[in-house]
Structures are given as structure tokens and as C-alpha cells.
C-alpha positions in Angstrom: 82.9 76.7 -40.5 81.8 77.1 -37.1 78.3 76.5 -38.5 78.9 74.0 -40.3 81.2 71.7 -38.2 77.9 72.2 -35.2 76.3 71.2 -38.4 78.4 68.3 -39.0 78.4 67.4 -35.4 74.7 67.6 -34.9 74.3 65.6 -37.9 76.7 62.8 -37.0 74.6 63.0 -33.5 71.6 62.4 -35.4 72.9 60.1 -37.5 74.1 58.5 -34.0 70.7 58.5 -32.5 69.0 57.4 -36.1 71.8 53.8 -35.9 70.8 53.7 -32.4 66.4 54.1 -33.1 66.9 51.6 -36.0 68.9 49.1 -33.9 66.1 50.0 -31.4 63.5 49.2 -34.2 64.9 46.2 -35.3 65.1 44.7 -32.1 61.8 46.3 -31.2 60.6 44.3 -34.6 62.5 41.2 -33.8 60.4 41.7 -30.3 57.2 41.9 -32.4 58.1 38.9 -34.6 58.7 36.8 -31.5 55.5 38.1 -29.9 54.0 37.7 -33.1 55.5 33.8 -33.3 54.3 33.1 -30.1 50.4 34.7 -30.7 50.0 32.8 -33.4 51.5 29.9 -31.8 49.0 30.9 -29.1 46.2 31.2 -31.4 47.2 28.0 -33.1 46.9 26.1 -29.7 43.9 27.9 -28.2 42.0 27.0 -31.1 43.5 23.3 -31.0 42.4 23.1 -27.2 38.8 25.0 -28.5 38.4 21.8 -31.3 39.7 19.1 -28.8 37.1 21.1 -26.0 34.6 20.5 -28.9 35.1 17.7 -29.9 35.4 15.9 -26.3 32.0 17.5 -25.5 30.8 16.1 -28.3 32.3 13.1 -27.3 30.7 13.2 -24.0 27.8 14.0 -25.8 28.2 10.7 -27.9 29.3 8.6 -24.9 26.4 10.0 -22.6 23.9 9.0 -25.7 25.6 5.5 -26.0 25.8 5.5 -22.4 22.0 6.2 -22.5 20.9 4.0 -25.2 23.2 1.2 -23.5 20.9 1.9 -20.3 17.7 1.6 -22.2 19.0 -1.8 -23.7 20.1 -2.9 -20.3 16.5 -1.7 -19.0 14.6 -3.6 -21.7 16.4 -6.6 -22.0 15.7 -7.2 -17.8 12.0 -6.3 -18.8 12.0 -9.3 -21.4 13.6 -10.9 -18.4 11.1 -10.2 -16.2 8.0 -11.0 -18.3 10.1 -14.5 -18.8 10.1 -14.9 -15.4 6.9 -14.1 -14.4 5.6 -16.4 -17.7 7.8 -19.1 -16.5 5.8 -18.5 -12.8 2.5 -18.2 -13.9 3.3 -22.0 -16.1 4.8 -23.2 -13.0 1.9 -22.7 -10.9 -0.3 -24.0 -13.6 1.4 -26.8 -13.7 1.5 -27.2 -9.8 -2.3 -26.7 -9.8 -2.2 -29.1 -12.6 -0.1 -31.9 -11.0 -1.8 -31.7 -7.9 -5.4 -31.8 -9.5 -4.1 -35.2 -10.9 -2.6 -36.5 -7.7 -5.8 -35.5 -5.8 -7.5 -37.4 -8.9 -5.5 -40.3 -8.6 -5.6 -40.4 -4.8 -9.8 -40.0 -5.0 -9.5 -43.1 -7.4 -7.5 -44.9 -5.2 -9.3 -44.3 -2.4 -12.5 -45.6 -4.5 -10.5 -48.7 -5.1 -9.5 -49.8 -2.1 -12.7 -49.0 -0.8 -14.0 -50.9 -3.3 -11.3 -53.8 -2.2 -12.3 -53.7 1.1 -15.9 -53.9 0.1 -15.2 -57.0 -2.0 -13.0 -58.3 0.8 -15.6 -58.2 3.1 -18.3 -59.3 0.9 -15.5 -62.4 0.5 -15.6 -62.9 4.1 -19.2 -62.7 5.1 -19.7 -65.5 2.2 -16.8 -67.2 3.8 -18.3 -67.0 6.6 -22.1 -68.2 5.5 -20.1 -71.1 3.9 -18.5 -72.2 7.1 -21.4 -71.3 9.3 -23.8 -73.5 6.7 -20.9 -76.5 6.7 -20.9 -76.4 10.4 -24.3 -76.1 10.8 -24.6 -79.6 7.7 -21.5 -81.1 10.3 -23.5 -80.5 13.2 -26.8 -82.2 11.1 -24.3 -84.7 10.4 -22.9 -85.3 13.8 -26.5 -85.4 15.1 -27.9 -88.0 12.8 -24.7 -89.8 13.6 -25.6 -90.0 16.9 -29.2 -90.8 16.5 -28.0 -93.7 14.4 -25.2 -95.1 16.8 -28.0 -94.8 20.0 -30.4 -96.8 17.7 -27.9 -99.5 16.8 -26.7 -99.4 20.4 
């Protein structure tokens, strides 16, 4: 009995140490579960934060292009605004020149006029003048003949 009471010992040893592997195995499994749990929860938010990394580059790629086409909008709508500006110039100056032409017309035509005026005026005057000088001179024939005729009758 010897035998088999070492037997019964050693196997109530093993059967000790097999409770004690399996407790170790469950919790070793329970260990691995969790690890597992939080790997895949892991996984499950790297490849969250790899989509959201996609899909803000993407974004940025979106925003950079409407970014970019907003810049070329903004680019040619000031070149429309500058060829408006430089149109509405050029018809400014043109209409300067053109202004100008017509006030140097009218002030040539004026000038013509009053020369013209003056011309008249003193075409006016020297006839004036004729007039009075020839009425004088008739007073004068007058006066004389006046005279002549008084001293005779005297």
C-alpha cells in the first residue's frame, strides 16, 4: 500500500498542480480575451483614426482644390476688374480729348466771333466817325456861308 498511497499522494499532487495550471489557464485565457478585447478595440480605433486620417487628407485635398479654384475665381474676377478699369480709362481719356477738342472748338469760334465783333465795331466807328467828320465838315460849310452872308448884309 506503500505504493499505492505515494501513488495516491502523487496523484492528488498532480491533480493539485493540474486545478492550479487550469486556474492558471483560465485566467491566463481571461488575460488573452482582455488582450484580445482591447486589440481589437485597438484595431477597431486605429483603423477609425486611419479612415478619419484619410478622409481629412482628402479633405484637405478638397479644401486645398476649393481653396485653389476659389483663388483662381478671386484672380479672374479682379482681371475682369481690371480690364473694366482700364476700358473705363481709356473712355475717360477719350472723352477728355474729346471734351477738350470741343472746348478748344468752341473757344476758336469764339475767338472768330468776337474778332469778328470787334471788326464790325470798328468798322461801326470809323463810319461813325466819317459821318461826324463829313457833318462837321457840312457845319463848318454852313457856318462859313453863314458868315459870308451876315458880312454881306452887314
Amino acid at each position: 500500500m506503500d505504493h499505492q498511497a505515494e501513488l495516491d499522494s502523487i496523484k492528488a499532487e498532480a491533480d493539485a498542480k493540474l486545478e492550479l495550471l487550469q486556474d492558471e489557464l483560465l485566467c491566463k485565457s481571461e488575460t488573452i480575451e482582455s488582450i484580445s478585447a482591447e486589440l481589437s478595440d485597438a484595431r477597431k480605433e486605429f483603423n477609425d483614426l486611419k479612415a478619419q486620417a484619410a478622409a481629412n487628407e482628402q479633405n484637405a485635398r478638397s479644401n486645398g482644390n476649393a481653396q485653389q479654384n476659389e483663388i483662381q475665381r478671386l484672380v479672374e474676377e479682379n482681371f475682369v476688374q481690371a480690364k473694366n478699369v482700364l476700358r473705363l480709362e481709356q473712355s475717360l481719356v477719350t472723352l477728355r480729348n474729346e471734351v477738350t477738342e470741343g472746348n478748344m472748338k468752341k473757344i476758336e469760334n469764339l475767338r472768330a466771333q468776337l474778332s469778328r465783333s470787334h471788326a464790325q465795331e470798328i468798322d461801326l466807328l470809323k463810319s461813325r466817325h466819317e459821318s461826324h467828320v463829313r457833318e462837321a465838315a457840312e457845319l463848318a460849310l454852313e457856318q462859313e456861308e453863314l458868315a459870308v452872308d451876315n458880312a454881306v448884309t452887314k
